[in-house]
C-alpha positions in Angstrom: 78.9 97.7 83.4 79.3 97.4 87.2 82.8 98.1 88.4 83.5 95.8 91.4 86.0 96.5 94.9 86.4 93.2 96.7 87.6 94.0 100.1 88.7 92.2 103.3 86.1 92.7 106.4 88.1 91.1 109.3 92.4 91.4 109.5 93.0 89.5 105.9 93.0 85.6 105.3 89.4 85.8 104.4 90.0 83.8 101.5 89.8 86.7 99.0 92.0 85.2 96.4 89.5 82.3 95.6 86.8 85.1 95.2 88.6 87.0 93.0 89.4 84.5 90.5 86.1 83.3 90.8 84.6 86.8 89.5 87.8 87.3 87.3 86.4 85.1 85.1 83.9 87.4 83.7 86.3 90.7 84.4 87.9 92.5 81.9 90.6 94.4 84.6 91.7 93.0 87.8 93.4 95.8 89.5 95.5 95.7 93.0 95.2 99.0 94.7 97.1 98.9 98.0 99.7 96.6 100.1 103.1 94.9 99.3 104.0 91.5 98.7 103.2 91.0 102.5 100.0 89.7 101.6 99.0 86.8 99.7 96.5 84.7 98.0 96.4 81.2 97.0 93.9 80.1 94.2 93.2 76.4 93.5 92.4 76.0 90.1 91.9 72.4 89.2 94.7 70.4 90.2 97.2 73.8 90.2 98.0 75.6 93.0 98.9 79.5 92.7 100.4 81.3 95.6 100.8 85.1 94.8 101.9 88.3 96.5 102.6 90.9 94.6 101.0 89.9 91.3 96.8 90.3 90.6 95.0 87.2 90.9 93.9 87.6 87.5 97.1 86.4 86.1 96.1 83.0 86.0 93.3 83.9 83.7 94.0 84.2 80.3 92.2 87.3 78.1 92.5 89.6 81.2 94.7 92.8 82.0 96.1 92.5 85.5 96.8 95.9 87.3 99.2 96.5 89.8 98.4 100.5 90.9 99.9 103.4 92.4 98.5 102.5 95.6 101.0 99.8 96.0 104.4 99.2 97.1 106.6 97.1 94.7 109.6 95.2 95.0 110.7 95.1 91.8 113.1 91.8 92.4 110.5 90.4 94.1 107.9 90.9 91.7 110.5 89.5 88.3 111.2 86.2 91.0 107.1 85.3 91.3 106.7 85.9 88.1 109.3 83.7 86.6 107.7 81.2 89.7 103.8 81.7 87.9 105.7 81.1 84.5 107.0 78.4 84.9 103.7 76.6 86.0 102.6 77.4 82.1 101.2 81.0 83.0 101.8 83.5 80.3 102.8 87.3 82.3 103.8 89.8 79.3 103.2 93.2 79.2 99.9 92.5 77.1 98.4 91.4 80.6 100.5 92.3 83.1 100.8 96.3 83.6 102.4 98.5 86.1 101.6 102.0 87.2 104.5 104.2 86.7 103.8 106.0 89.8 104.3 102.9 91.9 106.9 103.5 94.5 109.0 100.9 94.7 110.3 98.8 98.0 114.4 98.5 98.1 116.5 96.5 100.0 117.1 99.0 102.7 113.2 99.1 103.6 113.4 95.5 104.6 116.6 96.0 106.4 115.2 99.0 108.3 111.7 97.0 108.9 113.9 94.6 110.3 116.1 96.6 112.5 113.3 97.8 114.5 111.6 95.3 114.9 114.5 93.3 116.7 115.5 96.5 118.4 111.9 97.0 119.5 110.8 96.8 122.8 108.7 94.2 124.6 105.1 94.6 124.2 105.8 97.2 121.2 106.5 94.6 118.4 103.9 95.6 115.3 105.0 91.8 113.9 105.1 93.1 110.5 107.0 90.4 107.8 109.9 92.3 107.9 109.5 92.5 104.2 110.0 96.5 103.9 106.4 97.4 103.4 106.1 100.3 106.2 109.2 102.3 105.1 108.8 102.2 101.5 105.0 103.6 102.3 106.9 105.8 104.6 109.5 107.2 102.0 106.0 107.7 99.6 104.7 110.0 102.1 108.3 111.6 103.1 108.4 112.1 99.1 111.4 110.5 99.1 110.6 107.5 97.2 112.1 105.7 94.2 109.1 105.1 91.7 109.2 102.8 88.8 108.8 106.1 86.2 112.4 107.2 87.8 114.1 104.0 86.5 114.1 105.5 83.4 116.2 108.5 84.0 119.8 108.2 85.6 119.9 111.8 86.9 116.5 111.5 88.5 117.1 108.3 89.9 120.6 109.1 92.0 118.7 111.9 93.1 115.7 110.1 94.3 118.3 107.6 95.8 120.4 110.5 97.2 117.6 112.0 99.2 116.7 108.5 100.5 119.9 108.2 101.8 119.9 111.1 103.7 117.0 110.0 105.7 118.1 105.9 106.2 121.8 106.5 107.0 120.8 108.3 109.9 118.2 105.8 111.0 120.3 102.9 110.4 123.7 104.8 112.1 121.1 104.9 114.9 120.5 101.9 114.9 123.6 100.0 115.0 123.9 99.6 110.8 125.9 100.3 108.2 125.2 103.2 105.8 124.0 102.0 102.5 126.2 101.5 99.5 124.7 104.3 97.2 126.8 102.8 94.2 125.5 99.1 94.5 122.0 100.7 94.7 122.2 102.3 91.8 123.8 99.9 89.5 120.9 96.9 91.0 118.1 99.5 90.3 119.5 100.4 86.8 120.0 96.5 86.5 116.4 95.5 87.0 115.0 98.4 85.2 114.4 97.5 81.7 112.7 94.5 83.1 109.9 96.4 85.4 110.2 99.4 82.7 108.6 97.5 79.8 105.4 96.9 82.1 105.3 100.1 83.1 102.2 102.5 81.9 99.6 105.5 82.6 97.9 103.0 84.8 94.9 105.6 85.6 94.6 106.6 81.7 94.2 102.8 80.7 91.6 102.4 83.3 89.5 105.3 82.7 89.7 104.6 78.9 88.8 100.7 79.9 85.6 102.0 81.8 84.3 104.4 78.9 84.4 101.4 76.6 82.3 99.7 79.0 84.6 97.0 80.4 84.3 94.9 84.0 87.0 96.3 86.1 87.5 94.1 89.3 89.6 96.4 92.3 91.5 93.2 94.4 92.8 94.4 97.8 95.2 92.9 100.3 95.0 92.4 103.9 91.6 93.3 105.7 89.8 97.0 106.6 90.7 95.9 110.6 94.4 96.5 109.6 93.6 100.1 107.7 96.4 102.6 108.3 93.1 104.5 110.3 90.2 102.4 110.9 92.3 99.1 111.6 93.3 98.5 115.1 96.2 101.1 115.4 98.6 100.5 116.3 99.0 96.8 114.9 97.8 97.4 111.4 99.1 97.8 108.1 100.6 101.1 106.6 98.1 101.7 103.9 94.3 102.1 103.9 93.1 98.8 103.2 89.1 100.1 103.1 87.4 99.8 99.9 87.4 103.7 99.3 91.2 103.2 98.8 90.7 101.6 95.2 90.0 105.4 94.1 92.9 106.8 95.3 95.2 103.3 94.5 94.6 103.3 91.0 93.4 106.9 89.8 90.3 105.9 88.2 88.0 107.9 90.5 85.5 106.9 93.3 82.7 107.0 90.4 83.7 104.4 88.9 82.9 102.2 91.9 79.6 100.4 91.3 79.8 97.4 94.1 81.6 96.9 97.2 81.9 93.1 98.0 83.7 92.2 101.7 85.0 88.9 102.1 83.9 87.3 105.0 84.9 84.2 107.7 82.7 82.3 108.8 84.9 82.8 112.3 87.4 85.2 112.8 91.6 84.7 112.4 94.3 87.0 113.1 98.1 87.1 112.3 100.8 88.7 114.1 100.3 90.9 117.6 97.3 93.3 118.6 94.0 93.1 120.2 91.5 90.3 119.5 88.6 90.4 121.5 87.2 86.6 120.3 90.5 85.1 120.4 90.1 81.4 121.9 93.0 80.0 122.9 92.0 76.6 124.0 90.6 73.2 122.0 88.3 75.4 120.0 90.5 77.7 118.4 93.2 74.7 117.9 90.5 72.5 116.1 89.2 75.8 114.0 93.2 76.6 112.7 93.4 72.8 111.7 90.3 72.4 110.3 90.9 75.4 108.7 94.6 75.5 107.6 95.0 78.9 108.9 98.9 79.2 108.2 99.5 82.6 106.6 100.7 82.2 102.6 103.2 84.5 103.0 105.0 83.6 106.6 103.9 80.5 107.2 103.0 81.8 110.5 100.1 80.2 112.4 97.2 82.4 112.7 95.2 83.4 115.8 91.6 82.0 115.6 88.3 82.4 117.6 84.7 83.1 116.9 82.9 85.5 114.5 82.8 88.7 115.5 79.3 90.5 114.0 80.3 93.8 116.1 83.9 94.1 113.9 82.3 92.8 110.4 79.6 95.5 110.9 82.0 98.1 111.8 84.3 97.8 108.8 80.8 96.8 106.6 79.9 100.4 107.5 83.8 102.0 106.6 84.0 100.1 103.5 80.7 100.8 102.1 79.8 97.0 101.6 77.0 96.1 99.4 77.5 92.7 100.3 79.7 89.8 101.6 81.0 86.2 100.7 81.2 84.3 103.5 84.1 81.9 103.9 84.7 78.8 105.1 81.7 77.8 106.0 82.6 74.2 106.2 85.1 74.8 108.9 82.3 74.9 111.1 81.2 71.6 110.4 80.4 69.2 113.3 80.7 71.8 116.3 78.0 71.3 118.7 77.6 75.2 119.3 78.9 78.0 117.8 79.2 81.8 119.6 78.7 85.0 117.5 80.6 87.8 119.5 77.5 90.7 119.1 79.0 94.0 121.5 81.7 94.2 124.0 81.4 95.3 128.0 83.5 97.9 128.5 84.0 99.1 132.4 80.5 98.8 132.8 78.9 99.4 130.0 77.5 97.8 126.5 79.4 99.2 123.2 78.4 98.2 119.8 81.7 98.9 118.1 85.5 99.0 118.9 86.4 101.9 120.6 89.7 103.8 119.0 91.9 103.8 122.0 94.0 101.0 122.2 93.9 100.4 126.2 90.1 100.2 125.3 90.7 97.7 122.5 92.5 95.6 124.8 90.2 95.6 127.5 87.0 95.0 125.7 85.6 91.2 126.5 83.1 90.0 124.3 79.7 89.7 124.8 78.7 86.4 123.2 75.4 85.0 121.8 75.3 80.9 121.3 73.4 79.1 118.8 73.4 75.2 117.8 75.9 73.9 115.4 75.2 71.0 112.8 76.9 67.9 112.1 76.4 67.3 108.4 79.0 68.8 106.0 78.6 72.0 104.6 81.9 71.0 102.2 81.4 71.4 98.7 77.7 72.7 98.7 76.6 75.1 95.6 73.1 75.7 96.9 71.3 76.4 99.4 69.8 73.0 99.5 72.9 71.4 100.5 73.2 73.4 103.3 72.0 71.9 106.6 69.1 74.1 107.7 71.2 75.1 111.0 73.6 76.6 108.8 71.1 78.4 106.7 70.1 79.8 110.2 73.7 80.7 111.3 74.3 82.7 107.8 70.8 84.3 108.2 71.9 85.3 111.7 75.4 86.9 110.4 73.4 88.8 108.3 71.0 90.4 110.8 73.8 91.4 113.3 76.1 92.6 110.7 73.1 94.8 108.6 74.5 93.7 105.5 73.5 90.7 102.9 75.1 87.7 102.0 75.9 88.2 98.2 78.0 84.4 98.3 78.7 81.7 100.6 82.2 79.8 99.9 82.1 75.8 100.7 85.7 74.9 100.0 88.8 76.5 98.2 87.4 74.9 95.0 86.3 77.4 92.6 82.9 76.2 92.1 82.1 75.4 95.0 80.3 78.6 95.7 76.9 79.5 96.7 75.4 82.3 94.2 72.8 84.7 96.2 73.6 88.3 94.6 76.2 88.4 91.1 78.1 91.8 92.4 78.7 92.0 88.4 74.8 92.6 87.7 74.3 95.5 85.9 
């Protein structure tokens, strides 16, 4: 049975939560791999609306296992909070569907405090505009090996000395930094607090999924943010602080990178972008108003307004190629709806000369201008369609066209949040 990674192609806010549920359905697994509760989904099921961050978007489907791997970063008091939140709009989480790796580093309160520090402390131009949530320094302890992880909850001596040797490391930053040293003893007694309650979803996350695959059971690999803010192929240094690119659901989750059948990236049908960085297709004018209106593009997480301007084939075929993408679902088609023309950015100009990808360096990044190709728009509504036959034939041609400049298929085309309102071309589930 195929084994599906689903897979952000531009900076995130493609709309991958509506995806996911939508091929959760037929999923046995649905497994996060990567990120923090930085990044969220909302699924609109019916009349209910589910806004999730740390949790799989599987939750909201009963009969399925939801997965959060060893890839990610957990705040446990976070994580009890949306759960008791999902619950109480008649979602049943229990550890019969809900299971945690137990080498899952978690986030504490001093990574948010620290993530918070310097970013106010930062200087101008040299804000990352992360959420402030603690995501970078817990990924940072991970690597440091200096991080708490849910498996150390269960022992006291382990966990003071986890906590000790994270100590060491922030007092210093935060002395530097104008803070107060952490009180080890309120640490402590709030981590042995919460612990029975992340301990009893706590398993051999890899084990369970490569038992799960030998029995011949869908496993769906749900990632957060988008492969343009991977830890190294993102746009450095305004990106995330985890790989984010589909090879990462190996690695995230421990059940190998053979068990990876299909890659899906989800796709806009224009591009968005939240917090600071380079964006070559960035309109800031009555175009890129009308597209983050039209489009509700206010992060789920923040609230923040995003950044918006036209589809940029050169990035989608860049992180198509990183990612390994069999194939993409193209979102938000309808957005598009009633523009006269629409520009596809296809290579940048770069001091003279044509490129066909990003360069690396950021100076480069943030020179590159765009070199644009224009084709007509259509003025009937794409909103709702479930077939290619309610498509207007201009936006047939504007999808055929991503798919030529990008060298990658469309496997779905997305009409609205609504689940069902989704255009099948290729099941990524097909055996």
């Amino acid at each position: 049975m195929a084994n599906v990674v689903v897979v952000g192609t531009q900076w995130g806010d493609e709309g991958k939560g509506k995806i996911v549920d939508w091929l959760s359905e037929r999923a046995d697994v649905i497994a996060r791999f990567q990120g923090g509760h930085n990044a969220g989904h909302t699924l609109v099921i019916g009349d209910a609306v589910y806004k999730l961050h740390a949790l799989p978007s599987g939750v909201v489907r009963g009969g399925k296992l939801s997965v959060i791997g060893n890839g990610v970063v957990l705040d446990p008091w976070h994580l009890l909070q949306e759960i008791e939140t999902i619950r109480a709009q008649g979602v049943d989480i229990s550890p019969a569907n809900l299971m945690i790796a137990e080498n899952t580093p978690l986030i504490l309160p001093l990574h948010g405090e620290l993530d918070r520090g310097r970013e106010a402390a930062a200087n101008p131009g040299t804000k990352i505009g992360t959420t402030g949530r603690g995501i970078g320094p817990a990924y940072e302890d991970k690597v440091g090996r200096r991080a708490v992880r849910v498996a150390d909850l269960a022992d006291t001596a382990t966990l003071e000395a986890r906590v000790d040797r994270a100590l060491d490391h922030h007092n210093a930053l935060r002395k530097g930094l104008g803070m107060d040293a952490v009180d080890r003893a309120a640490l402590i007694a709030a981590l042995q607090d919460i612990a029975p309650a992340i301990l009893e979803y706590a398993a051999p996350v890899w084990k369970v999924l490569n038992e799960k695959r030998k029995a011949g059971k869908r496993i769906l690999f749900e990632g957060a943010q988008g492969a343009l803010l991977d830890i190294d192929f993102g746009t450095y240094p305004f990106v995330t602080s985890s790989n984010v690119i589909a090879g990462q659901a190996a690695a995230g989750t421990g059940l190998g990178p053979n068990g990876i059948d299909y890659v899906l990236g989800i796709t806009k049908a224009y591009t968005t972008r939240v917090g600071e960085g380079p964006f070559p297709t960035e309109l800031e004018d009555a175009d890129g108003q009308r597209l983050g209106e039209r489009g509700h593009e206010f992060g789920t997480t923040t609230g923040r307004q995003r950044r918006c301007g036209w589809f940029d084939a050169c990035l989608v075929r860049q992180t198509c190629a990183t990612s390994g993408v069999g194939g993409i679902a193209l979102t938000k088609l309808d957005v598009l709806d009633g523009f006269e023309e629409l520009k596809i950015c296809t290579g940048y100009e770069l001091d003279g000369e044509t490129l066909d990808y990003l360069p690396t360096a950021a100076d480069q990044q943030a020179r590159a201008t765009p070199i644009y190709e224009t084709i007509p728009g259509w003025s009937d509504s794409t909103a709702g369609a479930r077939s290619w036959a309610d498509l207007p034939a201009q936006a047939i041609k504007y999808v055929r066209r991503i798919e030529e400049l990008i060298d990658c298929p469309v496997a779905l085309v997305s009409t609205s949040p609504e689940r069902e309102d989704t255009i099948l071309v290729t099941d990524p589930f097909a055996d």
